[in-house]
C-alpha positions in Angstrom: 145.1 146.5 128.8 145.0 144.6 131.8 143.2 144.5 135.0 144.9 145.2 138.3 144.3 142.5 141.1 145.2 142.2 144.4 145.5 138.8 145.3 146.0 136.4 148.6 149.6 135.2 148.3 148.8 132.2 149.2 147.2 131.4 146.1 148.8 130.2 143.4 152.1 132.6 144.9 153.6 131.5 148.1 153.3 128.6 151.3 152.4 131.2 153.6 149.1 129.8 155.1 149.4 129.2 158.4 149.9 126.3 158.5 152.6 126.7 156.0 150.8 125.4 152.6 149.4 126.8 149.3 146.6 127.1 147.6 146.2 125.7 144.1 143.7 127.4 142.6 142.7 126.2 138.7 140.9 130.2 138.2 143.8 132.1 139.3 146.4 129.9 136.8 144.2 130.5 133.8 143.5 134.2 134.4 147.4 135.0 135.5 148.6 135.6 131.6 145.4 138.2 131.5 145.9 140.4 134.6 148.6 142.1 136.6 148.6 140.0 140.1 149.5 142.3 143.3 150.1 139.2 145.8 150.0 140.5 149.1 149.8 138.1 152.8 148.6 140.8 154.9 149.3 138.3 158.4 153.1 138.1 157.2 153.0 141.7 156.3 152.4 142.3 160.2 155.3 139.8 161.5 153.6 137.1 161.8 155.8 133.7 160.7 154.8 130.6 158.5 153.7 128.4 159.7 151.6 130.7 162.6 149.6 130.2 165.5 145.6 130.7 164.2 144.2 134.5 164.8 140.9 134.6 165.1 138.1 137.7 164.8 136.6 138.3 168.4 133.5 140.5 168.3 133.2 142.2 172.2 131.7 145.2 173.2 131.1 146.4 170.5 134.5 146.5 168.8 135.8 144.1 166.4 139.4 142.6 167.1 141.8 140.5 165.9 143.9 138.5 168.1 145.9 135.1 168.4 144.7 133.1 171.2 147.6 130.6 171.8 150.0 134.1 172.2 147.2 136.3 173.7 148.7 138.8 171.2 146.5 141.4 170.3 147.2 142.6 166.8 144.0 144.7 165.4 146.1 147.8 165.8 149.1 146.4 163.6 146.6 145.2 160.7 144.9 148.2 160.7 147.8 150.1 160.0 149.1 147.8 157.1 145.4 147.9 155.8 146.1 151.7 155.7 149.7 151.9 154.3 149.0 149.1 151.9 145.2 150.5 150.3 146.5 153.8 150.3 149.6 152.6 147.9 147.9 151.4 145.3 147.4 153.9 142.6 145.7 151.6 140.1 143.6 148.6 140.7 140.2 147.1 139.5 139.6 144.1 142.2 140.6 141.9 144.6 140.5 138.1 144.9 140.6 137.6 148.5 141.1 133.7 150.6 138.0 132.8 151.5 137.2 132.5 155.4 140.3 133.7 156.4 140.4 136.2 159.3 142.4 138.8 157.4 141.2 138.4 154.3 137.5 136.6 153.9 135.5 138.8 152.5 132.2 137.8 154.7 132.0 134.6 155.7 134.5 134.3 158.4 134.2 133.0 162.2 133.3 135.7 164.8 134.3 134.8 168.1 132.2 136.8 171.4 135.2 135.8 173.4 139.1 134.8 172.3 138.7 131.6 174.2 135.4 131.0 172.7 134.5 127.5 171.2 132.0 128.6 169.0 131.3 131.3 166.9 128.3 134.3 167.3 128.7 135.0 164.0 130.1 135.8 160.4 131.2 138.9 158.5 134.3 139.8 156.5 137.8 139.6 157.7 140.1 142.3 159.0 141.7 143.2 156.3 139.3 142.6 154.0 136.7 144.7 156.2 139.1 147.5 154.7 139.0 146.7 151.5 135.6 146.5 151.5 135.1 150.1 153.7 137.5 151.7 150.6 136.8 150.4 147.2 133.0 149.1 147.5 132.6 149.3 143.5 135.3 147.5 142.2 135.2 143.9 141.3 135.5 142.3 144.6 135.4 138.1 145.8 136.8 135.3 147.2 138.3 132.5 145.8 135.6 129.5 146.7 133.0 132.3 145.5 134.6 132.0 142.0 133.9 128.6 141.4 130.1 129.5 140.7 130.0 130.3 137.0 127.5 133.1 137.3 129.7 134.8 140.2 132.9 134.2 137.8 131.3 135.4 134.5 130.0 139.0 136.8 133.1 139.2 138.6 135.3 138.9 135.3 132.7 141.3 133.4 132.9 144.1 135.9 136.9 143.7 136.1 137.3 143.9 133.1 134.9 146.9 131.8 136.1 148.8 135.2 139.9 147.9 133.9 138.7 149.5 130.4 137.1 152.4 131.6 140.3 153.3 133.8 142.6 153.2 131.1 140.0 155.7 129.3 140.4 157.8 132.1 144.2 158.2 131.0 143.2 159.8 128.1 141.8 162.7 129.8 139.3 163.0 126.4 135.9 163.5 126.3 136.2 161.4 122.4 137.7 158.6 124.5 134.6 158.6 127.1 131.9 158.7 124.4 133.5 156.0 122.4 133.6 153.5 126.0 130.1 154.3 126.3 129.1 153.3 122.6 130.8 150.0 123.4 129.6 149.1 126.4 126.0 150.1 125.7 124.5 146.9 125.3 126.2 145.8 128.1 124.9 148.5 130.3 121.7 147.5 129.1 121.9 144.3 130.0 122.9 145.4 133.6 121.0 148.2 134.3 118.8 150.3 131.8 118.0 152.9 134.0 121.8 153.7 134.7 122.7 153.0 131.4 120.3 156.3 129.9 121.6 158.0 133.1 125.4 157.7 132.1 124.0 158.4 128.1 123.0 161.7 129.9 126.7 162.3 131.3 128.0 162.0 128.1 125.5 163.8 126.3 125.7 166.9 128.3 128.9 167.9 127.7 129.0 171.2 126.5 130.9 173.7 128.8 132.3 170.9 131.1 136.2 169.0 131.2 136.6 165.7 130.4 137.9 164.7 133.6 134.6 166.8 135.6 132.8 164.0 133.0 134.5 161.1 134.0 134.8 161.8 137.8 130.7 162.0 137.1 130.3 158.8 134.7 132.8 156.8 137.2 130.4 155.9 140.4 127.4 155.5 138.0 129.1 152.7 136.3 130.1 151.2 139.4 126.9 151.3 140.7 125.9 149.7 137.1 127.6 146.9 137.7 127.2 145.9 141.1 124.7 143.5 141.0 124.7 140.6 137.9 122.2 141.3 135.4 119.1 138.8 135.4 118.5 136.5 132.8 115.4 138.6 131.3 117.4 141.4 130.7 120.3 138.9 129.1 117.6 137.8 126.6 116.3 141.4 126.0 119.4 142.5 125.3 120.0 139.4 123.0 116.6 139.9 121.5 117.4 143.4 121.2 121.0 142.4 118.9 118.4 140.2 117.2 116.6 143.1 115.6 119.8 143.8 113.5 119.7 141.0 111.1 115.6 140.2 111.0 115.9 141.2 107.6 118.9 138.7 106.5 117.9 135.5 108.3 116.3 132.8 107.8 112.9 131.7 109.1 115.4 128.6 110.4 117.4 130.3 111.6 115.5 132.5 113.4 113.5 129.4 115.0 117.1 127.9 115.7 117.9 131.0 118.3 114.7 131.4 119.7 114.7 128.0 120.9 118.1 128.2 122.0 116.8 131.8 123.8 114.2 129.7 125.3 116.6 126.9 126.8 118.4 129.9 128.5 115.4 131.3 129.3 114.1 127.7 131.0 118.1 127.4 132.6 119.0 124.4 130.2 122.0 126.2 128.2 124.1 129.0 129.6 124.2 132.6 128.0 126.7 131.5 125.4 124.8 129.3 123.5 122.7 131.9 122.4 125.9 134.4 122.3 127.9 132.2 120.0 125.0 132.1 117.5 124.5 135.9 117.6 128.5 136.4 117.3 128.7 134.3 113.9 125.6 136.5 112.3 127.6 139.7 113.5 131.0 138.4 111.5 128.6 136.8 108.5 126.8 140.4 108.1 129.2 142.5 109.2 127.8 144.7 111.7 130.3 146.9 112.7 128.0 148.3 115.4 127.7 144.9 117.1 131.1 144.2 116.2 132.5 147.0 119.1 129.6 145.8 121.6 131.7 144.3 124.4 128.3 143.0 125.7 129.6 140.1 123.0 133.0 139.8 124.4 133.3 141.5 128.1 136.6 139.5 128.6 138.6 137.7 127.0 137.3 134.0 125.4 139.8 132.1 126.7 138.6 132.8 131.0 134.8 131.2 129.6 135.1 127.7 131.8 132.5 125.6 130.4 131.5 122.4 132.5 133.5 120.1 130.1 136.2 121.9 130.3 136.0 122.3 134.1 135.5 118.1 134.0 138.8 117.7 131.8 140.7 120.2 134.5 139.7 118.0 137.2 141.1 114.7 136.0 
């Protein structure tokens, strides 16, 4: 299974920034060999050439427009329709990894001009195309590439693509089996995000009698987007942990019991990320054999090798 991402071509793909350079981008390398890329340049999608006069977003009368100052071209019209050709072609996709303060594709912190020969901005939103994006698919995994350099915005952006990415490939299956086994795995996850959607979507599930699978999954869908759209918060990460803990109270060691609760603590206090504590709950689960824990994806929401720690990170950058 992988995840479906639009991407900005000119990351990692092609020189077609405006200037006529591109991006390297250390995320997009490592997670290529784990996703299905859909690079896309929406400004050379309209006829624009590389390298390009700069466009800029102008915000008048209340109408948002994009336009190229040194050509006076006005081409909102033109992007709009690609927006719409291009969204509307894409049967399958989990996210969208956007260039960050681009006019067509920032997904909100780009320049808004109050004139096109402006000097200085009146504000910030998202980009043209990305405004689309944004209007259409507002629960999938959705950022830009500066974004993804925070670890906590990387680690929620790769959880959600990846656990919307598994729940569309249940939705294939068209079986109601298939829908109560994705929400077995992912329930300590959804309780790490959100407890209240997680007994909601339980409820789904649950009720099933007299219904289709695919009147269930329709239902389940924008409930676990809504699940995910914010990152969990660290106290529910260590309930949830403390909650896996419960499973082995009887097999461990006072030691080693003392040995994750301070480690909990350090998380708790913002001293060691979340995996510290992970990795030590992830060796009891293989030691003891918990089958239960062993399907959690709460342990595993993508795969290993995307985890960037800070060393790692240190030994990229030399």
């Amino acid at each position: 299974m992988k995840p479906v991402v639009v991407l900005s071509k000119c990351l990692e793909f092609a020189p077609c920034r405006y200037n006529g350079a591109m991006i390297a981008d250390r995320f997009v390398k490592r997670l290529e060999p784990h996703v299905t890329f859909l690079p896309i340049c929406p400004e050379v999608e309209i006829g624009l050439g590389v390298p390009r006069d700069p466009i800029r977003l102008v915000s008048e009368d209340g109408e948002l427009h994009l336009l190229q100052p040194a050509t006076g071209k006005a081409l909102s019209e033109k992007m709009r329709r690609f927006s719409n050709s291009f969204l509307t072609s894409l049967n399958e996709v989990d996210g969208f990894i956007l260039k960050n303060r681009s006019p067509s594709c920032g997904i909100k912190d780009v320049k808004r001009f109050p004139k096109m020969e402006a000097e200085a901005p009146a504000g910030k939103g998202a980009g043209f195309f990305a405004g689309e994006v944004l209007e259409r698919f507002p629960g999938l995994a959705i950022e830009d590439e500066g974004r993804l350099n925070h670890p906590k915005i990387r680690d929620h952006f790769l959880t959600k693509l990846f656990t919307l990415a598994r729940f569309r490939e249940a939705k294939k299956t068209n079986r109601l089996d298939t829908l109560v086994h994705f929400h077995a795995t992912h329930k300590l996850l959804l309780m790490a995000y959100n407890q209240k959607l997680m007994r909601l979507l339980g409820r789904i599930v649950g009720n099933a009698e007299r219904r289709t699978a695919a009147d269930l999954f329709n239902e389940y869908a924008p409930h676990l987007q809504q699940a995910l759209s914010r990152p969990p918060r660290s106290a529910s990460n260590i309930n949830v942990l403390m909650h896996a803990l419960g499973y082995f109270s009887d097999d461990l060691s006072k030691k080693e019991k003392a040995l994750f609760l301070r480690t909990l603590e350090s998380y708790r206090k913002g001293y060691l990320p979340r995996s510290a504590a992970l990795s030590i709950l992830k060796a009891w689960v293989v030691r003891f054999r918990n089958g239960y824990l062993e399907d959690q994806t709460f342990f595993e929401p993508y795969p290993e090798s995307l985890i960037e720690t800070e060393e790692r990170d240190r030994t990229e950058r030399k």
